[in-house]
C-alpha positions as CSV (number, residue, x, y, z in Angstrom):
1,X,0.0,0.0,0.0
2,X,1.6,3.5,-1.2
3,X,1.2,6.5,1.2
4,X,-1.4,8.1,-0.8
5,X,-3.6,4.7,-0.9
6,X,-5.3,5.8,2.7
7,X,-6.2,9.5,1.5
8,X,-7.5,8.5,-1.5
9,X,-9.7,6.3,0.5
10,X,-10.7,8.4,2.8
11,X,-11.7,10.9,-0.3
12,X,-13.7,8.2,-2.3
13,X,-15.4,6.9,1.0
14,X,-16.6,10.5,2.1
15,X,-17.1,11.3,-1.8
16,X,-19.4,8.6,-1.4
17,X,-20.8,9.3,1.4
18,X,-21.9,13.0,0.4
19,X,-24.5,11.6,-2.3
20,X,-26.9,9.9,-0.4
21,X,-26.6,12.4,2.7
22,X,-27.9,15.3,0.3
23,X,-30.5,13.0,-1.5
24,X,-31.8,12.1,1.8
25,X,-32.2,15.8,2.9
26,X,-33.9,16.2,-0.7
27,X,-31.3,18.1,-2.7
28,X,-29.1,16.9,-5.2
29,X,-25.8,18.0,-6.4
30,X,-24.1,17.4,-9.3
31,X,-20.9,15.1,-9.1
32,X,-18.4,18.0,-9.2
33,X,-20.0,19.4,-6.3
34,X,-19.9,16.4,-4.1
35,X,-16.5,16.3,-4.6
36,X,-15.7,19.5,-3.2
37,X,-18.0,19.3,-0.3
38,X,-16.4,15.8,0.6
39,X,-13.4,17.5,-0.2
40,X,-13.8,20.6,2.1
41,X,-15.0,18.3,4.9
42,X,-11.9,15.9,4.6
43,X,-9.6,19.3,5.1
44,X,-12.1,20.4,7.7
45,X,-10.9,17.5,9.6
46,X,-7.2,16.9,8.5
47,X,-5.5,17.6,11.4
48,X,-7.9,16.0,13.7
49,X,-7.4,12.9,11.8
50,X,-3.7,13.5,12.2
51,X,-3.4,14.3,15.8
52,X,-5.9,11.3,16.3
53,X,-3.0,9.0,14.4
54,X,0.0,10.3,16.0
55,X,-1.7,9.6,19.6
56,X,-2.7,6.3,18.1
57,X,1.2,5.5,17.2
58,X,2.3,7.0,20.9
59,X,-0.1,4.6,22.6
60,X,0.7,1.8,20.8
61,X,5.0,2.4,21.4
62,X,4.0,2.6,25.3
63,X,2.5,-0.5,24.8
64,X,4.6,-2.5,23.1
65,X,7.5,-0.7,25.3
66,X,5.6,-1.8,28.9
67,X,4.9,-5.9,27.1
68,X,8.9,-5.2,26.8
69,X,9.4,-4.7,30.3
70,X,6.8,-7.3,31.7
71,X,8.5,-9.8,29.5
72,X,12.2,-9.1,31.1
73,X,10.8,-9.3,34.4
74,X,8.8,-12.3,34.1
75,X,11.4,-14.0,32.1
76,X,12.2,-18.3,32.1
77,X,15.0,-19.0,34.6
78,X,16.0,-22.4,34.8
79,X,16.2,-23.2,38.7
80,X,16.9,-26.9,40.1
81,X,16.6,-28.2,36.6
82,X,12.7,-26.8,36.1
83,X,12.1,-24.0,34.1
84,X,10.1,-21.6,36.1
85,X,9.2,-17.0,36.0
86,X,12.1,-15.4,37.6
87,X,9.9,-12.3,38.7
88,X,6.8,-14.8,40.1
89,X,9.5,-16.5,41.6
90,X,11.7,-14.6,43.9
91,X,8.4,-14.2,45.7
92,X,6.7,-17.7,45.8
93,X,10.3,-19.3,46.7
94,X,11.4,-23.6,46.6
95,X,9.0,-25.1,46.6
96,X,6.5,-23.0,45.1
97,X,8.1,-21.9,42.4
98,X,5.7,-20.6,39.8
99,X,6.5,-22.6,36.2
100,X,6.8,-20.9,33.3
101,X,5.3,-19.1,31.2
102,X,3.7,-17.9,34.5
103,X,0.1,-16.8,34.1
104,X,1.5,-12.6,33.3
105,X,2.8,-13.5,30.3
106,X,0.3,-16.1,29.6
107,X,-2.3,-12.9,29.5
108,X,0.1,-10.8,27.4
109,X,-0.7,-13.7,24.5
110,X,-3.6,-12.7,22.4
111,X,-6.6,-14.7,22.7
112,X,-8.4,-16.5,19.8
């Protein structure tokens, strides 16, 4: 997908969009004018759309960054020959150790 692919989605979707909106209300318009309407709303709305993607990115980094950190904390340490979370643990102690992959980064996995 090329980087314009999106906006000219976004432009054929509210093009589309415009039609049936005005018929509804009882007018009609003829095809130029739809465009520019769908058009004018689109850049109306531009930099919403933007900030509203760049927050979008920003959440999704602190995500993936705190999965990071979970994942180095509740990592698989082999202790007396088992393979058990070395963050679940250095809490539970022998012989309670807590087996691995211990049930945090069992609910990291996504679900089917």
């Amino acid at each position: 997908m090329t980087p314009d692919q999106p906006e000219a989605r976004r432009r054929a979707l509210a093009f589309n969009a415009v039609g049936p909106a005005i018929n509804q209300a009882g007018y009609w318009l003829p095809l130029s004018a739809r465009r520019a309407v769908a058009d004018a709303v689109l850049d109306a709305v531009a930099g919403e759309l933007d900030a509203d993607q760049r927050r979008a990115v920003r959440i999704q980094t602190l995500l993936d960054d705190t999965r990071d950190r979970i994942r180095k904390l509740h990592r698989p340490v082999e202790r007396a020959g088992r393979v058990v979370c070395a963050e679940c643990s250095a809490y539970l102690g022998e012989p309670a150790d807590r087996p691995a992959p211990c049930p945090t980064i069992s609910a990291l996995e996504p679900t089917a």
